[in-house]
Residue frames as a rotation matrix with the C-alpha (Angstrom) as fourth column:
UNK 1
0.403 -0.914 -0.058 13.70
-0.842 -0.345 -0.415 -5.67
0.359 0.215 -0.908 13.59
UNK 2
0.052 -0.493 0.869 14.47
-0.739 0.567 0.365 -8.53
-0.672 -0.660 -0.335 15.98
UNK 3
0.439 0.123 0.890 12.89
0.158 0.965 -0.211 -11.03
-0.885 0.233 0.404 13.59
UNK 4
0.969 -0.224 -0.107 14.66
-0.155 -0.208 -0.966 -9.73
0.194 0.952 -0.236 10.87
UNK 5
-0.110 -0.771 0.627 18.11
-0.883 0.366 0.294 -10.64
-0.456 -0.521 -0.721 13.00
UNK 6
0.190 0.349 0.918 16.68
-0.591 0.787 -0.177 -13.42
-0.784 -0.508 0.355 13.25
UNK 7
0.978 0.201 0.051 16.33
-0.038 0.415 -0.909 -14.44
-0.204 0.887 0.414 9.66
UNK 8
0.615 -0.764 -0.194 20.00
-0.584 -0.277 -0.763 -12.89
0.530 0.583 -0.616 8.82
UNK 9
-0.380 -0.868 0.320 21.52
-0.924 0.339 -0.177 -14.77
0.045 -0.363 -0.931 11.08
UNK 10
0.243 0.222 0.944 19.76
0.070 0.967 -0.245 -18.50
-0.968 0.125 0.219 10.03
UNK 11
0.966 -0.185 -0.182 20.68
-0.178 0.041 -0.983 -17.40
0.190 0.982 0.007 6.39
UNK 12
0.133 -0.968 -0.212 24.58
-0.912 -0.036 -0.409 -16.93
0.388 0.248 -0.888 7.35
UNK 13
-0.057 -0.050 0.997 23.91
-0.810 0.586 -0.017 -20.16
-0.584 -0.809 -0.074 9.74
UNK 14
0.871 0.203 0.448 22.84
0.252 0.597 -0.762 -22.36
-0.422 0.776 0.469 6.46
UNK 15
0.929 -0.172 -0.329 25.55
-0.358 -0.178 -0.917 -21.01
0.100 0.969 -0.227 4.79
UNK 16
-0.097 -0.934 0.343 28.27
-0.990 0.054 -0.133 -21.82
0.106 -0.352 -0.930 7.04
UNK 17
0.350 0.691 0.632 26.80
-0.495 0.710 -0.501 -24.91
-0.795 -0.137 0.590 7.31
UNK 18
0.986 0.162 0.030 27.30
-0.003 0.197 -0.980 -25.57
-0.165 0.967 0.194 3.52
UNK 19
0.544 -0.816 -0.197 30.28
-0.757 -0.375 -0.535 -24.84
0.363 0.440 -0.822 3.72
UNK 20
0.044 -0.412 0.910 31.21
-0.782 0.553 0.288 -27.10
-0.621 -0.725 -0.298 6.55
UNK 21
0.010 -0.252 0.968 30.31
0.069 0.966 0.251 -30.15
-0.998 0.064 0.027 4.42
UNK 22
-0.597 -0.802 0.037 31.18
0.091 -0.021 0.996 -28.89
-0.797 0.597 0.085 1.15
UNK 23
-0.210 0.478 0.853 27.71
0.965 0.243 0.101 -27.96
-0.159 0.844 -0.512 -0.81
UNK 24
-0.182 0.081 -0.980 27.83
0.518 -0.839 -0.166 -24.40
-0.836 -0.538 0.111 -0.86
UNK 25
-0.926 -0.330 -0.183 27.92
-0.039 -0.398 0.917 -24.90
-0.375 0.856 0.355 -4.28
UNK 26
-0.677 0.716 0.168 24.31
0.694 0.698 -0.178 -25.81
-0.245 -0.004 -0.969 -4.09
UNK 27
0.380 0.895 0.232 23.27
0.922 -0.346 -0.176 -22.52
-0.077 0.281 -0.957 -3.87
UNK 28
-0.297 -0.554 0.777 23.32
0.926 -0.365 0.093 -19.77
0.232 0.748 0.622 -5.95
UNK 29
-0.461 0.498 -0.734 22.47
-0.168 -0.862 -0.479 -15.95
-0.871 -0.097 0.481 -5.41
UNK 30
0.201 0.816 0.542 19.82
0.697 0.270 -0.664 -15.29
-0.688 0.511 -0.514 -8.15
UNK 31
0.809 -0.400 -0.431 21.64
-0.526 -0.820 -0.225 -12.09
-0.264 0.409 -0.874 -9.05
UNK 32
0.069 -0.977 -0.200 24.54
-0.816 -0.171 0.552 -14.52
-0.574 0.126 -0.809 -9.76
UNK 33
-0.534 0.101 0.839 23.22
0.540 0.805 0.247 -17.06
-0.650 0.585 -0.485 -11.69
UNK 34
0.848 0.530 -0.016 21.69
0.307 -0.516 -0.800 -13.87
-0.433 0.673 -0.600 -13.98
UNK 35
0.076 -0.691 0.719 25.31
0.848 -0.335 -0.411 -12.84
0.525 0.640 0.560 -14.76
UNK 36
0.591 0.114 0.798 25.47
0.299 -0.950 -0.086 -9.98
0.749 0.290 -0.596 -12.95
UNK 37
0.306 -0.548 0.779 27.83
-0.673 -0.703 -0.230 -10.87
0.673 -0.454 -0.584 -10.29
UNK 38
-0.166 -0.051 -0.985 29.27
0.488 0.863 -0.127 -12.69
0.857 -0.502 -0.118 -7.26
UNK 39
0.227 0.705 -0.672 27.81
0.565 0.467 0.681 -13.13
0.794 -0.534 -0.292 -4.07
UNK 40
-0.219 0.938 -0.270 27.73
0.969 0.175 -0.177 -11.06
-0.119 -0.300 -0.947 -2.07
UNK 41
-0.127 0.185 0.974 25.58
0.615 -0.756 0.224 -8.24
0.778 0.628 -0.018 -3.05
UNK 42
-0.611 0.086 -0.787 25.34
0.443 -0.786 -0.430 -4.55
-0.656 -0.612 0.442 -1.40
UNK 43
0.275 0.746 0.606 22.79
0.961 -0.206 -0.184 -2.00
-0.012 0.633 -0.774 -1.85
UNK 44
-0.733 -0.628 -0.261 24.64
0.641 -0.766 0.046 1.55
-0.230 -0.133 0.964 -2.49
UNK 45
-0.520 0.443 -0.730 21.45
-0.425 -0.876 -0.229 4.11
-0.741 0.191 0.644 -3.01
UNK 46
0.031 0.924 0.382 18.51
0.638 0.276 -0.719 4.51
-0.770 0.266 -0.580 -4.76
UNK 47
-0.878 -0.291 -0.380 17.14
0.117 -0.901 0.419 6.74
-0.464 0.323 0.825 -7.55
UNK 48
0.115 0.951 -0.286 13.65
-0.054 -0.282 -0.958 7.97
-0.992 0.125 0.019 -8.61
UNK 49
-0.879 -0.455 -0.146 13.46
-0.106 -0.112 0.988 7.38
-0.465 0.884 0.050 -12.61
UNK 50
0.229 0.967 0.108 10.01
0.383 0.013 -0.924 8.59
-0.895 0.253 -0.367 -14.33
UNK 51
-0.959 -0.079 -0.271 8.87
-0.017 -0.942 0.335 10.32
-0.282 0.326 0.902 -16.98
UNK 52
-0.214 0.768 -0.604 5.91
-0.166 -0.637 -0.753 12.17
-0.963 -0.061 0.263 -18.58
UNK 53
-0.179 -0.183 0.967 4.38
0.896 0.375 0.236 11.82
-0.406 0.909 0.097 -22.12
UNK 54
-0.180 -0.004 0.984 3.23
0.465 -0.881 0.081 14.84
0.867 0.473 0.161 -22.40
UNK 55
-0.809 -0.578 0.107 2.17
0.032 -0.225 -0.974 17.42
0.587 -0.784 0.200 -19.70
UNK 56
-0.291 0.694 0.658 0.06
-0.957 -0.200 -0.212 16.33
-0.016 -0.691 0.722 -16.60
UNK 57
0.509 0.429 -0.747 -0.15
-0.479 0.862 0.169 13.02
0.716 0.272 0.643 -18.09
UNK 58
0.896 -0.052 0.442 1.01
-0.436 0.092 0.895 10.29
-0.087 -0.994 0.060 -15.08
UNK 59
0.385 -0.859 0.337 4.03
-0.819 -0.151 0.553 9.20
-0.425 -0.489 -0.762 -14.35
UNK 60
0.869 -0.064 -0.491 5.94
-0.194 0.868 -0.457 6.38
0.456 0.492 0.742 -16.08
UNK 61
0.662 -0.746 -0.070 8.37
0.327 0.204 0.923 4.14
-0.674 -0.634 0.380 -15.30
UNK 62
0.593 -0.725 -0.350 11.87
-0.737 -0.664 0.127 5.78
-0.324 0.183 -0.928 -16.38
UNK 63
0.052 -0.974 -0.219 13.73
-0.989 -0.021 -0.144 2.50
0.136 0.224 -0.965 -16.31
UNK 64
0.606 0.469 -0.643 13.94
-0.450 0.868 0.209 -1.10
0.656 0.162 0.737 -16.53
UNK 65
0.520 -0.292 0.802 15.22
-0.564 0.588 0.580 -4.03
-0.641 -0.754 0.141 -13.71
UNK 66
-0.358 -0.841 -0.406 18.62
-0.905 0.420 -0.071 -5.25
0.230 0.341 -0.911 -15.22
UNK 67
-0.593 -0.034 0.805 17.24
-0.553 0.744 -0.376 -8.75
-0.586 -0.668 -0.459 -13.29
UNK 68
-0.413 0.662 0.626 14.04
0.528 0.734 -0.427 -8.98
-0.742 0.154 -0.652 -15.13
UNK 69
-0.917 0.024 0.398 13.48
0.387 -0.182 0.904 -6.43
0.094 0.983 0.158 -17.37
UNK 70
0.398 0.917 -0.013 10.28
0.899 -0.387 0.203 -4.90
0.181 -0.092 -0.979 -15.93
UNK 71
0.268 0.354 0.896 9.49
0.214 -0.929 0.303 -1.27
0.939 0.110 -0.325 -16.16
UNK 72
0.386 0.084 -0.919 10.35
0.919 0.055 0.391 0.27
0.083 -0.995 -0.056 -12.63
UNK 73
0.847 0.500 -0.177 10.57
0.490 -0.607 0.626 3.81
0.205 -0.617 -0.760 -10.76
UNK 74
0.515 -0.676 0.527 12.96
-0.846 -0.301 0.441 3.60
-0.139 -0.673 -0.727 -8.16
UNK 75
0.590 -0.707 -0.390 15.96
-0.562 -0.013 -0.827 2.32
0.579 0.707 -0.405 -9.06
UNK 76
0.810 -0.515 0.278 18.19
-0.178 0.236 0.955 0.07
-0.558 -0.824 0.099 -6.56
UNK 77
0.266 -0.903 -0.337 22.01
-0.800 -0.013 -0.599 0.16
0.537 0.429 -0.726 -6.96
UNK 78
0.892 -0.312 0.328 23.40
-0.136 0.507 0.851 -2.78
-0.432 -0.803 0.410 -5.87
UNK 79
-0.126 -0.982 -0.143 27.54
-0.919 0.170 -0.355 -3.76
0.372 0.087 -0.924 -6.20
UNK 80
0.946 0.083 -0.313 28.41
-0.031 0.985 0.169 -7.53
0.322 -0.150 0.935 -6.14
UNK 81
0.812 -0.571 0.118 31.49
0.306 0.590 0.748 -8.98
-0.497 -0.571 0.654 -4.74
UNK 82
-0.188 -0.822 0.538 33.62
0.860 0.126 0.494 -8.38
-0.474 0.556 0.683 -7.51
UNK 83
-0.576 -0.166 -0.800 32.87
0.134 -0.985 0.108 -4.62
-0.806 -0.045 0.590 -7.92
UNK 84
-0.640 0.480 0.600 29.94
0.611 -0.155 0.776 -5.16
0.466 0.863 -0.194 -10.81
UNK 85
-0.513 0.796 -0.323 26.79
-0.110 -0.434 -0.894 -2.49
-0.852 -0.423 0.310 -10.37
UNK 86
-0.757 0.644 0.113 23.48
0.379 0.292 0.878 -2.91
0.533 0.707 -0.465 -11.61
UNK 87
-0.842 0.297 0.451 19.99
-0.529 -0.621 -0.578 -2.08
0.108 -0.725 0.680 -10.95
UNK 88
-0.678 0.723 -0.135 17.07
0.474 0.570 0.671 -3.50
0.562 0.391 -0.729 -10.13
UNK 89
-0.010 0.982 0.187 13.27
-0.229 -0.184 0.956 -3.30
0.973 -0.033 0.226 -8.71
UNK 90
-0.353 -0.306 0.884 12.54
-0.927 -0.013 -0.375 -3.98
0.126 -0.952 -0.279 -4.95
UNK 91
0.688 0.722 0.071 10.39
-0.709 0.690 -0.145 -6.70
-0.154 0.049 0.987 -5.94
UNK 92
0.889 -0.215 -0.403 13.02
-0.150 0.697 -0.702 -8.53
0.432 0.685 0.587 -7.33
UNK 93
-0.315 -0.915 0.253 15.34
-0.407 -0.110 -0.907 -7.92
0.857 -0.389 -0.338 -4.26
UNK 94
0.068 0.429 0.901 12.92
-0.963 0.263 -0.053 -9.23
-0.260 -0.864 0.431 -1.88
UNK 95
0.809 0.504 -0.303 12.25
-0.563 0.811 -0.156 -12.34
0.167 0.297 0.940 -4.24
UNK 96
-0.006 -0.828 -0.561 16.21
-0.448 0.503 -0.739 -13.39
0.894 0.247 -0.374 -4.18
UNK 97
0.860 0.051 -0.507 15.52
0.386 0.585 0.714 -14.03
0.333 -0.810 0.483 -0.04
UNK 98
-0.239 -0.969 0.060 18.57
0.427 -0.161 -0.890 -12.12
0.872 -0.187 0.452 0.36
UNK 99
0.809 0.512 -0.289 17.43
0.570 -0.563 0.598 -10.67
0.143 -0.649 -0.747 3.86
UNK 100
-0.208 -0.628 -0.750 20.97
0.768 -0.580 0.272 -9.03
-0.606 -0.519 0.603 4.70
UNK 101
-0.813 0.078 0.576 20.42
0.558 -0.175 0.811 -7.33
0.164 0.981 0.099 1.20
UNK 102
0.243 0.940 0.240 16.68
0.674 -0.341 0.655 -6.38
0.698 0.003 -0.716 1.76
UNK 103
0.547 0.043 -0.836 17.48
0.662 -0.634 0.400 -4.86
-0.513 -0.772 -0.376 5.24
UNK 104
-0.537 -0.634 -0.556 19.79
0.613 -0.746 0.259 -2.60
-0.580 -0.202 0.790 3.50
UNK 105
-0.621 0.401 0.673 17.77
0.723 -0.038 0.690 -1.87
0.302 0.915 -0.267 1.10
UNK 106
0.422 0.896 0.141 14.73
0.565 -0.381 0.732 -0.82
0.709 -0.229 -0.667 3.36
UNK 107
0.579 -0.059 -0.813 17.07
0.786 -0.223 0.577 0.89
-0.215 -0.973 -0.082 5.71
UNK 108
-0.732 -0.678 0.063 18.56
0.681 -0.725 0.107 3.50
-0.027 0.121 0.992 3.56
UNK 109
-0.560 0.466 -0.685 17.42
0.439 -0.535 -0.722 6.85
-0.703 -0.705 0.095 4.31
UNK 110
-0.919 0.216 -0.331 16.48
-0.380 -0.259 0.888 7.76
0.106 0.941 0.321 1.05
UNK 111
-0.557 0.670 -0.491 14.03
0.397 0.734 0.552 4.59
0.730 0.112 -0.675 1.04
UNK 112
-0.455 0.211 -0.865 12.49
0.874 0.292 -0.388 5.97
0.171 -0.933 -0.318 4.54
UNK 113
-0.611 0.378 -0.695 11.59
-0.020 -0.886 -0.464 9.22
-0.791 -0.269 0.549 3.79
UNK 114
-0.901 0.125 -0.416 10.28
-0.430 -0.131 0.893 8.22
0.057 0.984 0.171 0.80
UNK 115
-0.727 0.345 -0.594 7.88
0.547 0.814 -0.197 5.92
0.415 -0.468 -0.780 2.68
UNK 116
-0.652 0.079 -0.754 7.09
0.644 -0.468 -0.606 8.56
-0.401 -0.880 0.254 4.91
UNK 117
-0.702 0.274 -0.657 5.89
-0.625 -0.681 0.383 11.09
-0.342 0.679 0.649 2.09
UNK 118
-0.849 0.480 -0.222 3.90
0.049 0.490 0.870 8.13
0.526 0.728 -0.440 0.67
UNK 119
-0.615 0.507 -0.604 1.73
0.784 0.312 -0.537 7.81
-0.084 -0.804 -0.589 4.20
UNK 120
-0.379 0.367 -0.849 1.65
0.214 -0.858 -0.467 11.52
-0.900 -0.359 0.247 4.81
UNK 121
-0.953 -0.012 -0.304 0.58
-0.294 -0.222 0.930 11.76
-0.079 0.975 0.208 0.95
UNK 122
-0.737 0.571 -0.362 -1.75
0.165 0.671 0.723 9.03
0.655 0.473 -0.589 1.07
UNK 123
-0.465 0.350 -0.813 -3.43
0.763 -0.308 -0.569 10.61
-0.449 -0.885 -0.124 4.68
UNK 124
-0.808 -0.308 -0.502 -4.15
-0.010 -0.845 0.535 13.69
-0.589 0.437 0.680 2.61
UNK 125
-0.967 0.179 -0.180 -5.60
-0.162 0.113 0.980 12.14
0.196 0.977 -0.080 0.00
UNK 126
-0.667 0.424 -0.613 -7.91
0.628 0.762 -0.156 10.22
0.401 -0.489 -0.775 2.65
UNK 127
-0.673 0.270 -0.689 -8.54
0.428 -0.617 -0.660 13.55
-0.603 -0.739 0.300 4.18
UNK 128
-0.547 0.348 -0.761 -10.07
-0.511 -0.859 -0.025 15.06
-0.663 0.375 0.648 1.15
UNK 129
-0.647 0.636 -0.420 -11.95
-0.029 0.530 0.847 12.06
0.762 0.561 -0.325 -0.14
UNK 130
-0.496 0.495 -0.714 -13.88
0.860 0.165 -0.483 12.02
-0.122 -0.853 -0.507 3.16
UNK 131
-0.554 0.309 -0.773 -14.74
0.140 -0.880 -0.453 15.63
-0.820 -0.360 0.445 2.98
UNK 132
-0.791 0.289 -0.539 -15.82
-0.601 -0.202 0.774 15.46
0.115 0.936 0.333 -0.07
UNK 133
-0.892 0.028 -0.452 -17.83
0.200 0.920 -0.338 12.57
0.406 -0.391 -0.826 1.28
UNK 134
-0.409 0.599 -0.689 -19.49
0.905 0.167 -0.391 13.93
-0.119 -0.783 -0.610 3.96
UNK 135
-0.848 0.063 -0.527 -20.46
-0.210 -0.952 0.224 17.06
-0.487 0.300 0.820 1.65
UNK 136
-0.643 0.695 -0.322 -23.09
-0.002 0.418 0.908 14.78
0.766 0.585 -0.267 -0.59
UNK 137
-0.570 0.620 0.540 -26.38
-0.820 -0.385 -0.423 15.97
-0.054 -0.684 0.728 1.20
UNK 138
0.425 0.610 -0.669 -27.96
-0.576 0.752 0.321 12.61
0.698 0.249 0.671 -0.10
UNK 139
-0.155 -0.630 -0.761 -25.12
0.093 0.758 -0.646 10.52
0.984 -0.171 -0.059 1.23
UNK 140
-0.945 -0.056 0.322 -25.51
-0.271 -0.417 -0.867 12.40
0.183 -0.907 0.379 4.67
UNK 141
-0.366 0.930 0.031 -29.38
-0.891 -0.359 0.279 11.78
0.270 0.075 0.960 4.45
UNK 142
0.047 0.283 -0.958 -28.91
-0.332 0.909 0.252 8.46
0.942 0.306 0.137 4.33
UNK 143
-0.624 -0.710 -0.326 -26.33
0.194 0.263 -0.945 8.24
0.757 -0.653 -0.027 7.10
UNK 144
-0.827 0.355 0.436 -28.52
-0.562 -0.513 -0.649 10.11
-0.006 -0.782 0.624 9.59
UNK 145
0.328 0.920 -0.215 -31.21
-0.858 0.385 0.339 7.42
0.394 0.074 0.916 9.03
UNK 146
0.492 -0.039 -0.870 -29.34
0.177 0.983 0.056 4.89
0.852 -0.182 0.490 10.43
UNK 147
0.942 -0.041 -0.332 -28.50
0.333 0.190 0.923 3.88
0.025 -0.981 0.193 13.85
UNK 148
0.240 -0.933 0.267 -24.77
-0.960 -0.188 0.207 4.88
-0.143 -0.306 -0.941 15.62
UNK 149
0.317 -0.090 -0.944 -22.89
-0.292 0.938 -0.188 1.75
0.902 0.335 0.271 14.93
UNK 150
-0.703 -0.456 -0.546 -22.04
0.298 0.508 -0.808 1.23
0.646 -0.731 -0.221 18.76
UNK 151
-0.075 0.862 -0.502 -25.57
0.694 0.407 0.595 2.31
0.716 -0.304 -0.628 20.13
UNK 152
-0.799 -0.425 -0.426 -24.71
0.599 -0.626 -0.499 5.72
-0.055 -0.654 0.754 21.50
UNK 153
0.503 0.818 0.279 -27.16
0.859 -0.509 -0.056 8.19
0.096 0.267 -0.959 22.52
UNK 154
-0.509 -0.514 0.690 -26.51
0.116 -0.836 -0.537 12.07
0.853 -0.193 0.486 23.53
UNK 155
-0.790 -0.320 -0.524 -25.43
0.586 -0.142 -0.798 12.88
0.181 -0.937 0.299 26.94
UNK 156
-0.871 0.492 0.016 -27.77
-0.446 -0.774 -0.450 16.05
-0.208 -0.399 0.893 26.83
UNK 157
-0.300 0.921 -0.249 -30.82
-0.944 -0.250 0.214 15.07
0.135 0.299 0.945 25.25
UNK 158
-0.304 -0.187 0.934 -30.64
-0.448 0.893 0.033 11.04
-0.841 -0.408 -0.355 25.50
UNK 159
0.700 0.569 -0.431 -31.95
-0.583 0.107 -0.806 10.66
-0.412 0.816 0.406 22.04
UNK 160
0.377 -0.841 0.389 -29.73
0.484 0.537 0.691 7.92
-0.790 -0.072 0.609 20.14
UNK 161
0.019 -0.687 -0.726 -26.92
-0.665 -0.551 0.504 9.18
-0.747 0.473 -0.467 17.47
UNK 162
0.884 0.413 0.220 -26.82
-0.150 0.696 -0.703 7.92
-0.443 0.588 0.677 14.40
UNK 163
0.618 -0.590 0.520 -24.64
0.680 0.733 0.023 6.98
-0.395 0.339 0.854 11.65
UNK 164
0.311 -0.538 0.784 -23.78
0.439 -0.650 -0.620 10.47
0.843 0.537 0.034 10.31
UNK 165
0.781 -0.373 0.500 -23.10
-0.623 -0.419 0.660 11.87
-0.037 -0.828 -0.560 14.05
UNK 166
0.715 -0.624 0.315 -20.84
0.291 0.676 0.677 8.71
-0.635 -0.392 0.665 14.40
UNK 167
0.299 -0.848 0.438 -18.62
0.707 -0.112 -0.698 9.47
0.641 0.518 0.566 10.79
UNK 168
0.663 -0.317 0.678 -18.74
-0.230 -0.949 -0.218 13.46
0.712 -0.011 -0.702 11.77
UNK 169
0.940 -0.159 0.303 -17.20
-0.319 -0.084 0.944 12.58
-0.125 -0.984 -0.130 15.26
UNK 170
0.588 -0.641 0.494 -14.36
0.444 0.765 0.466 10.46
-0.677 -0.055 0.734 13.56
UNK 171
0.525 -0.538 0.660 -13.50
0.772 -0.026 -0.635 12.41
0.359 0.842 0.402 11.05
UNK 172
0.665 -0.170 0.727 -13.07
-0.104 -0.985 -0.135 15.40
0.739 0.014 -0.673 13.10
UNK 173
0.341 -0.588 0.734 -10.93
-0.839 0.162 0.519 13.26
-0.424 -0.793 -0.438 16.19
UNK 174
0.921 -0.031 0.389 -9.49
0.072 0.993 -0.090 10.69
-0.383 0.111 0.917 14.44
UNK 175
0.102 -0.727 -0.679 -5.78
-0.597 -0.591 0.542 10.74
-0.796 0.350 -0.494 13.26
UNK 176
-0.464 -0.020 -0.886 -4.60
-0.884 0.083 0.461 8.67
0.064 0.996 -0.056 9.86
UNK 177
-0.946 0.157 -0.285 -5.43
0.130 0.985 0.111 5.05
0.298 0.068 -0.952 10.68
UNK 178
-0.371 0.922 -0.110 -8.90
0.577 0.137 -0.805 5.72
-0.727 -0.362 -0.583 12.42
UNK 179
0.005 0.380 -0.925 -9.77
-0.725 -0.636 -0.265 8.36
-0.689 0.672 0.272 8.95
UNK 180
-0.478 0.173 -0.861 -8.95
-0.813 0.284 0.508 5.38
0.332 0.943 0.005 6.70
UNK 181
-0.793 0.608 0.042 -11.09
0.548 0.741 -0.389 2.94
-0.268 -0.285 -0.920 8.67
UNK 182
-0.110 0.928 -0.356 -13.88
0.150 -0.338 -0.929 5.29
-0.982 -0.156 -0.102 8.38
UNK 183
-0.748 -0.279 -0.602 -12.85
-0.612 -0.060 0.789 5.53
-0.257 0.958 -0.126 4.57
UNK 184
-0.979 -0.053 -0.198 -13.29
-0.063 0.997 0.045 2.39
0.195 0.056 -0.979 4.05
UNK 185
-0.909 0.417 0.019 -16.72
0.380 0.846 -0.374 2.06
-0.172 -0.333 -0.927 5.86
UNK 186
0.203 0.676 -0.708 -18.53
-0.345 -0.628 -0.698 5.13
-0.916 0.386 0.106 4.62
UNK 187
-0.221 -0.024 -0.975 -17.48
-0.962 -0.157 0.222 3.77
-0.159 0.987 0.012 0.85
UNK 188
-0.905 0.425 0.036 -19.04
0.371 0.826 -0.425 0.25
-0.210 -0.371 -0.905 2.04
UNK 189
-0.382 0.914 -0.137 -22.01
0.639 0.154 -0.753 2.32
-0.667 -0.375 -0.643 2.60
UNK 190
-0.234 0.332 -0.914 -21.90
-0.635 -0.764 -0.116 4.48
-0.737 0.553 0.390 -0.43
UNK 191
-0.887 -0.044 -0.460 -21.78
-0.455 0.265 0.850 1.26
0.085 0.963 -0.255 -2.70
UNK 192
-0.906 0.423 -0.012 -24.53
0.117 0.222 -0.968 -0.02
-0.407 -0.878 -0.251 -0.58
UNK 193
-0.217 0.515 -0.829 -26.66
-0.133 -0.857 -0.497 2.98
-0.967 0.002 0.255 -1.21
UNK 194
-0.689 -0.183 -0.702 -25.79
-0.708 -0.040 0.705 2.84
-0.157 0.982 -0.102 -5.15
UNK 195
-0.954 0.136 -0.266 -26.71
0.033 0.933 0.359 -0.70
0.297 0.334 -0.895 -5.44
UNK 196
-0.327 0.944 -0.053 -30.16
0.470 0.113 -0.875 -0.13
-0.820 -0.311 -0.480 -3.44
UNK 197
-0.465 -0.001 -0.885 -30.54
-0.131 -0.989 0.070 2.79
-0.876 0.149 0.459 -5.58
UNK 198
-0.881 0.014 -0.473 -29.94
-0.400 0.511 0.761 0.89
0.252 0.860 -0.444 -9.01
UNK 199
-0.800 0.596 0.073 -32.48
0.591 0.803 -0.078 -1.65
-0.105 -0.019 -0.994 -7.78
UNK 200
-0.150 0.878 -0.455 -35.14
0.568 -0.300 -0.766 0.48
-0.809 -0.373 -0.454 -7.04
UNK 201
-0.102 0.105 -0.989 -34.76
-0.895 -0.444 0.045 2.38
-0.434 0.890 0.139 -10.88
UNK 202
-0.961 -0.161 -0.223 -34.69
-0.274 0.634 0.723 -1.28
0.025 0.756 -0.654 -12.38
UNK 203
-0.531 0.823 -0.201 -37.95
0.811 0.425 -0.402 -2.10
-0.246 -0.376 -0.893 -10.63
UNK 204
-0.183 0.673 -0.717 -39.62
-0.067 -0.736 -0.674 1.15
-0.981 -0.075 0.180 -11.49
UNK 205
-0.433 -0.273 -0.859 -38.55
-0.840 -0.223 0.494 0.48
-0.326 0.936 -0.133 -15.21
UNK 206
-0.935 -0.111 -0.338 -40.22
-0.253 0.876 0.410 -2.78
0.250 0.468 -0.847 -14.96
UNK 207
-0.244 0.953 -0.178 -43.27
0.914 0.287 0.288 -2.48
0.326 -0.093 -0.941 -13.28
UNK 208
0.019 0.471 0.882 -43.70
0.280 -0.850 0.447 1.49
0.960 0.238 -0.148 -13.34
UNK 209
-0.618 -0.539 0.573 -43.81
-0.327 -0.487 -0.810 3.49
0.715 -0.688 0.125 -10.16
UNK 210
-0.222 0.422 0.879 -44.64
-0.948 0.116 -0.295 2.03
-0.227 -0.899 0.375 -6.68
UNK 211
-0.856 -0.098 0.508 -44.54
0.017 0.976 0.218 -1.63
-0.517 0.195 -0.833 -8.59
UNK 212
0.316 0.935 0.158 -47.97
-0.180 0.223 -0.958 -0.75
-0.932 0.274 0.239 -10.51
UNK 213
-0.478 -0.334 0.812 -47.51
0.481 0.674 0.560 -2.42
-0.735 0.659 -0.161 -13.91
């Protein structure tokens, strides 16, 4: 937040500037050298804009970016100076550098709970690709063949822990960020696996089983 201050107030600092010695005409808003208004823009609300081709099929975009003409979702209203409204894409509000603009943008509540739903969505998703994961009795076979990745034994028995004690332990105490690290490194070690896997069928297909020819 601070450095975002920060920014909005060296943009208004250039601009007064400009003004002081008389090139303000130098620069343009990008939304106002498209026609679509004068400086400065506001962002007044958002709106979700899909649709479906048929049912279950995925989402589409609903609507195009008055700016650029790409497909897009979510919708930004913005109102220029002189009482035009249009919409556009966030992409294409970040690109203008407007930062006062952007901050409103990312600070309307709409925009924030959406976020929120995307995390707690995407956490979810994480949760049940993992389980699904650590259900594959191969995948688990492997895991337990390899060391703990930080050299841990058990307290009771002193024997060392391996690689499938380490996931279980994370998946079951871990909250979202420490589930998609383990994502991430168990699907490291499933392509791994694959790729040994592959090899070891090309090589059997080429020189028959156990390499005899």
């Amino acid at each position: 937040m601070f450095i975002l201050k920060g920014k909005l107030e060296a943009q208004k600092m250039l601009l007064a500037n400009a003004l002081a010695a008389g090139t303000a005409q130098a620069w343009t808003h990008a939304f106002e050298k498209a026609g679509l208004g004068l400086y400065p823009f506001h962002c007044d609300g958002f709106t979700k804009n899909v649709y479906t081709s048929h049912p279950g099929a995925p989402e589409q975009p609903g609507g195009s970016c008055d700016y650029c003409g790409t497909g897009i979702m979510l919708e930004f209203h913005i109102v220029s100076k002189d009482g035009r409204r249009f919409k556009v894409g966030s992409d294409c509000v970040c690109k203008t550098g407007d930062v006062g603009l952007r901050k409103e943008m990312t600070s309307l509540p709409e925009v924030r709970a959406a976020r929120r739903a995307a995390v707690a969505a995407q956490a979810e998703k994480d949760f049940e690709t993992l389980k699904e994961i650590l259900a594959d009795e191969a995948f688990c076979a492997v895991l337990a063949g390899a060391p703990h990745p930080r050299g841990f034994v058990d307290r009771n028995t002193g024997q060392p822990l391996t690689r499938l004690d380490w996931a279980r332990w994370m998946f079951d105490h871990s909250g979202r960020t420490g589930r998609k690290a383990l994502l991430k490194a168990l699907c490291n070690d499933h392509a791994a696996m694959a790729e040994e896997q592959s090899h070891a069928e090309a090589m059997e297909d080429a020189f028959g089983p156990h390499g005899q020819g």
